[in-house]
C-alpha positions in Angstrom: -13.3 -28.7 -34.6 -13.3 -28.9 -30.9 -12.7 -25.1 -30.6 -13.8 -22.6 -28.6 -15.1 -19.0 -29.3 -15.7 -16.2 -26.5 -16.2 -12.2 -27.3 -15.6 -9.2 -25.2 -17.2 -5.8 -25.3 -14.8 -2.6 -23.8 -15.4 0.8 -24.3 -12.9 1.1 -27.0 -12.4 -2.0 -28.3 -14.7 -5.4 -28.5 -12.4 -8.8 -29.1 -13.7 -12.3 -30.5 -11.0 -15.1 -29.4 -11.1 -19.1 -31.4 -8.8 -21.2 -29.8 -8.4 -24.4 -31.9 -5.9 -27.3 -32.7 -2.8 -26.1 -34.4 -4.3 -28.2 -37.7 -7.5 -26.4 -38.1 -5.8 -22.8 -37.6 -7.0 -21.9 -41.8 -10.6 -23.3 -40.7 -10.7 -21.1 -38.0 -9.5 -18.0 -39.9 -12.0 -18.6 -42.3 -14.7 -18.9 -40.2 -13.8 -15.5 -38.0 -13.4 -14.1 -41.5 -17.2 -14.8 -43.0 -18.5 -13.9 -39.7 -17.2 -10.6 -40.3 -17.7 -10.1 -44.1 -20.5 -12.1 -43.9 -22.8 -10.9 -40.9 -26.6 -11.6 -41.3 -28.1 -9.1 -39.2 -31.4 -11.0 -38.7 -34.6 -8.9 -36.5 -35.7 -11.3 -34.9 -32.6 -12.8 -33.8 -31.4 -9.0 -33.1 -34.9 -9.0 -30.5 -33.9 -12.0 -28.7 -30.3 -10.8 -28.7 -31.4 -7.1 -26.8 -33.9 -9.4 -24.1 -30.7 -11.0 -23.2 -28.9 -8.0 -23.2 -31.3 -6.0 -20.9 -31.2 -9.7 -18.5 -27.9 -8.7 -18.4 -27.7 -5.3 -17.6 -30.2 -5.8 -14.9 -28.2 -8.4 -13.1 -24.8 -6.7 -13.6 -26.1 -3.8 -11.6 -26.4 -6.1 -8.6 -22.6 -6.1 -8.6 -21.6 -3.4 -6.9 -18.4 -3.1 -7.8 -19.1 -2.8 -11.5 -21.7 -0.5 -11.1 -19.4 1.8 -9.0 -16.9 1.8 -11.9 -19.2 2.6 -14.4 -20.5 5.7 -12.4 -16.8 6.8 -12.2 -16.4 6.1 -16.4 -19.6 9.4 -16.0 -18.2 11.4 -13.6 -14.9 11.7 -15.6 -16.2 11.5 -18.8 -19.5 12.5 -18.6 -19.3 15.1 -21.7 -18.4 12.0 -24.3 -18.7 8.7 -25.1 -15.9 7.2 -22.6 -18.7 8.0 -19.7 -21.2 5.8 -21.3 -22.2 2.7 -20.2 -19.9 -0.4 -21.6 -23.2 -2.5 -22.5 -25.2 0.8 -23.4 -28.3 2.6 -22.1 -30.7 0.8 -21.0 -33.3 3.3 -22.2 -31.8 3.2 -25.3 -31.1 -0.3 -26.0 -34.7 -0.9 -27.3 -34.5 1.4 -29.8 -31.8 -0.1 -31.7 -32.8 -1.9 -35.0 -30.8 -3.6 -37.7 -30.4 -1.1 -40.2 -28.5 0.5 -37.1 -26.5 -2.3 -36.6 -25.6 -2.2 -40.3 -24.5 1.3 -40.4 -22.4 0.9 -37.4 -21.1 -1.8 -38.9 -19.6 -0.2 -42.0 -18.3 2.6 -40.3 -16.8 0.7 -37.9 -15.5 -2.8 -38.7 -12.9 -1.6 -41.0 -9.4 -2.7 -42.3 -7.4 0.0 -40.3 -9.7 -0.6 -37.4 -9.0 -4.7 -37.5 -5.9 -5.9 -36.0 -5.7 -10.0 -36.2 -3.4 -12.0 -33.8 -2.4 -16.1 -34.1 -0.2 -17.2 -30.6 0.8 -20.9 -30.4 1.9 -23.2 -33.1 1.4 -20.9 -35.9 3.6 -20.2 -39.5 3.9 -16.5 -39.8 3.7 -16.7 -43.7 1.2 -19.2 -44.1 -1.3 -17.2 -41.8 -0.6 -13.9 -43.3 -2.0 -15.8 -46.9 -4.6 -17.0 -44.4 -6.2 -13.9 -43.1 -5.3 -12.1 -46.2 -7.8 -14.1 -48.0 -10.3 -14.8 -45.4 -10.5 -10.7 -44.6 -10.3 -9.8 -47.9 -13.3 -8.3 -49.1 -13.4 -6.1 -45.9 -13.3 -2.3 -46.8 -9.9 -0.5 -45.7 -11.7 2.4 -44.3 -15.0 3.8 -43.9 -16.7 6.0 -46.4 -18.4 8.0 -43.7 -17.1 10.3 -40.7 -17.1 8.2 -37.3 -18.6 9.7 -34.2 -17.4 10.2 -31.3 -13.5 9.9 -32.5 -13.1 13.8 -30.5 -10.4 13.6 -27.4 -12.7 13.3 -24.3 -11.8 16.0 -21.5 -11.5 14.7 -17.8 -13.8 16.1 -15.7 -13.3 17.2 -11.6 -16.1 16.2 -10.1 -18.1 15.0 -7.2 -21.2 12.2 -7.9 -23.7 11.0 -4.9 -25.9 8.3 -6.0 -28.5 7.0 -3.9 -29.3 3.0 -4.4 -31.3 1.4 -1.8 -30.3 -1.9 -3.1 -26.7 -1.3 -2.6 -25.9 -2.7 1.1 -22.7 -0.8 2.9 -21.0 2.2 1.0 -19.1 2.2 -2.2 -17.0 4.7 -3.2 -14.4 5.4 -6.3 -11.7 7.6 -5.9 -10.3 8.3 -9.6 -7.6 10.5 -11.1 -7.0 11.3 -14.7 -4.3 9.5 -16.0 -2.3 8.8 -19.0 -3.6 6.8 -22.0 -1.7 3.4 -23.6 0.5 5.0 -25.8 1.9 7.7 -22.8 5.5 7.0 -21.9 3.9 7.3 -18.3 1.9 4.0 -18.7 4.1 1.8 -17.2 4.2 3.7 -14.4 0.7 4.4 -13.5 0.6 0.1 -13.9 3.7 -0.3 -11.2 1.9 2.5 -8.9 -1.4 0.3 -9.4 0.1 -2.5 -8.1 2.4 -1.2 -5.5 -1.2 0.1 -4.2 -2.6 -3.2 -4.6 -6.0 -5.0 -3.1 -6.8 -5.3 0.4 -9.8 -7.7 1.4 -10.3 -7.6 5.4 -11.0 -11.2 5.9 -7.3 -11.9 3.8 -5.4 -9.2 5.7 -6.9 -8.2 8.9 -6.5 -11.5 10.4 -2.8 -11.7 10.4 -1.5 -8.1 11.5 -0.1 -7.5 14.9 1.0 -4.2 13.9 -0.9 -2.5 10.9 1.7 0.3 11.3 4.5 -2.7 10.0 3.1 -3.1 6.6 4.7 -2.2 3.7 2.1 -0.6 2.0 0.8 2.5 2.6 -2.8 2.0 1.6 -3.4 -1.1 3.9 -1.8 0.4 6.5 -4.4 2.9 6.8 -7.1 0.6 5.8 -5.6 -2.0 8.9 -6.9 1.0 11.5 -10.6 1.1 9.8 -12.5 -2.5 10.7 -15.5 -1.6 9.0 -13.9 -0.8 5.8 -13.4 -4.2 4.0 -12.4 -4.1 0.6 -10.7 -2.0 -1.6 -9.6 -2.6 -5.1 -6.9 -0.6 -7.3 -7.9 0.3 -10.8 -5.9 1.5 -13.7 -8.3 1.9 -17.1 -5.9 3.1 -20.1 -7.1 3.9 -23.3 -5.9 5.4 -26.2 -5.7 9.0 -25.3 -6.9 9.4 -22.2 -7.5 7.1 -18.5 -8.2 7.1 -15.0 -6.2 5.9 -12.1 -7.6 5.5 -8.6 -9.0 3.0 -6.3 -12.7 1.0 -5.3 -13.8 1.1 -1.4 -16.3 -0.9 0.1 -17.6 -0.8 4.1 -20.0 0.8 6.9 -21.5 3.9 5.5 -20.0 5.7 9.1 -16.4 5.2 7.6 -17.5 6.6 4.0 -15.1 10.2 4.9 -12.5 7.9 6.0 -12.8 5.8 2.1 -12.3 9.0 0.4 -9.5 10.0 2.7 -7.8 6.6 2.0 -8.5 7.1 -1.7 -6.7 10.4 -1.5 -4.0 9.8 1.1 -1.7 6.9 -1.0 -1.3 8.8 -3.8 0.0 12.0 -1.7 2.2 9.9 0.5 3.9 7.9 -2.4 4.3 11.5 -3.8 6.1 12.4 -1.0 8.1 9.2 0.4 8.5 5.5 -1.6 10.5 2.8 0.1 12.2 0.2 -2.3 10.6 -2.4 -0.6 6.9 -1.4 -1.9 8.6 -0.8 -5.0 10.9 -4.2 -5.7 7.1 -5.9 -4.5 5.2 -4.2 -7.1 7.4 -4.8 -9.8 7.6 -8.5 -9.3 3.9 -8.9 -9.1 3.7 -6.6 -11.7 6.4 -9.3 -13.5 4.0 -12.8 -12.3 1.2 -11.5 -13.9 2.6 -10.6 -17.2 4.0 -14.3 -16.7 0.6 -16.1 -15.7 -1.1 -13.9 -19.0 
């Protein structure tokens, strides 16, 4: 067919994307469609699958970054499922068999739990018939209660961790924030980018005057050299989501990172120029565009 097929995992959600000519769009329905109705769970290949899974887990915890995040998912969450791991528990990840994988399966992968997209060069009619009959024979709900479905509760707290293999500090300051469906979402997304990144090696080396710059979080970050990256984060979900921001330098600045973490969100509270807003919005706008 010349396609190509790539998957990703998120806490709430996990995606499998075929991107194929505009001629084979029913072959490629089909084919998503028996891999769903049709899934043979095999052990052995289910053994092979978790050895590449645990490779994986081990190397993602070099990157620090990441691994900061998901510590933050805890610290909020840590009461429910939203603080768990993405890729699961290591610990735990070897106990899983395929009679699991089953059960999860049915409780889970359900009509009302499905939603199916086709973007490009695609008749709306013709790929409703499509999906219709390559989905068909999945259930419309699940016959059993599914876990976890409870509202998780954000929870103020502080986490130390202590990783000798993480050089420098990393730090995540993170507030809760309003899920997908809040009329507040588009809001916490502008303030995210009106925040924006700041990488010292992109920024530092033009500023005369960090006091000139528009925005407030790299104006403060402009008078701390040892602090040298810091990312903005805005994680939505369904009904519930954390806002904040990702800090990286010299462990001597690491009161300063949560200042700076803190600092933005109180002085944007307080005093917002329309400069910082009108650039926000229009990268906000280019990358809506370049999606």
């Amino acid at each position: 067919m010349g396609a190509t097929i790539s998957t990703n995992t998120d806490r709430e959600m996990t995606s499998i994307n075929l991107a194929c000519f505009k001629g084979d769009v029913s072959r490629a329905v089909a084919m998503l469609g028996d891999a769903l109705s049709n899934t043979t769970l095999d052990s052995a290949e289910l053994e092979m699958a978790k050895a590449e899974q645990a490779q994986s887990n081990e190397s993602q915890s070099k990157d620090l970054q990441t691994t900061t995040l998901e510590a933050c998912h805890y610290n909020a969450f840590r009461d429910h499922m939203m603080g768990q791991p993405i890729r699961g528990d290591p610990d735990n990840l070897q106990n899983i068999n395929a009679d699991m994988l089953r059960a999860f399966k049915a409780d889970n992968y359900t009509g009302e739990n499905i939603v199916i997209v086709g973007t490009g060069s695609v008749d709306h009619d013709t790929f409703v018939g499509q999906v219709s009959e390559a989905f068909g024979s999945v259930a419309k709900e699940s016959a059993g209660a599914q876990a976890n479905s409870d509202k998780c509760v954000y929870v103020p707290s502080l986490l130390m961790m202590r990783d000798d293999e993480m050089y420098n500090a990393n730090i995540g300051v993170f507030f809760d924030a309003p899920g997908v469906n809040h009329e507040d979402y588009y809001q916490f997304e502008l303030l995210k980018h009106m925040i924006g990144d700041f990488e010292i090696e992109k920024h530092a080396e033009h500023l005369n005057d960090v006091g000139k710059q528009y925005n407030a979080t790299h104006s403060l970050l402009g008078d701390l050299p040892d602090v040298t990256r810091q990312t903005s984060h805005y994680f939505a979900y369904s009904d519930c989501g954390i806002w904040g921001s990702y800090l990286f330098g010299n462990e001597i600045f690491v009161r300063q990172m949560n200042w700076v973490g803190l600092a933005a969100p109180i002085h944007y509270g307080e005093y917002v120029t329309e400069a910082e807003v009108v650039r926000a919005r229009n990268n906000m706008w280019n990358g809506l565009m370049k999606e």
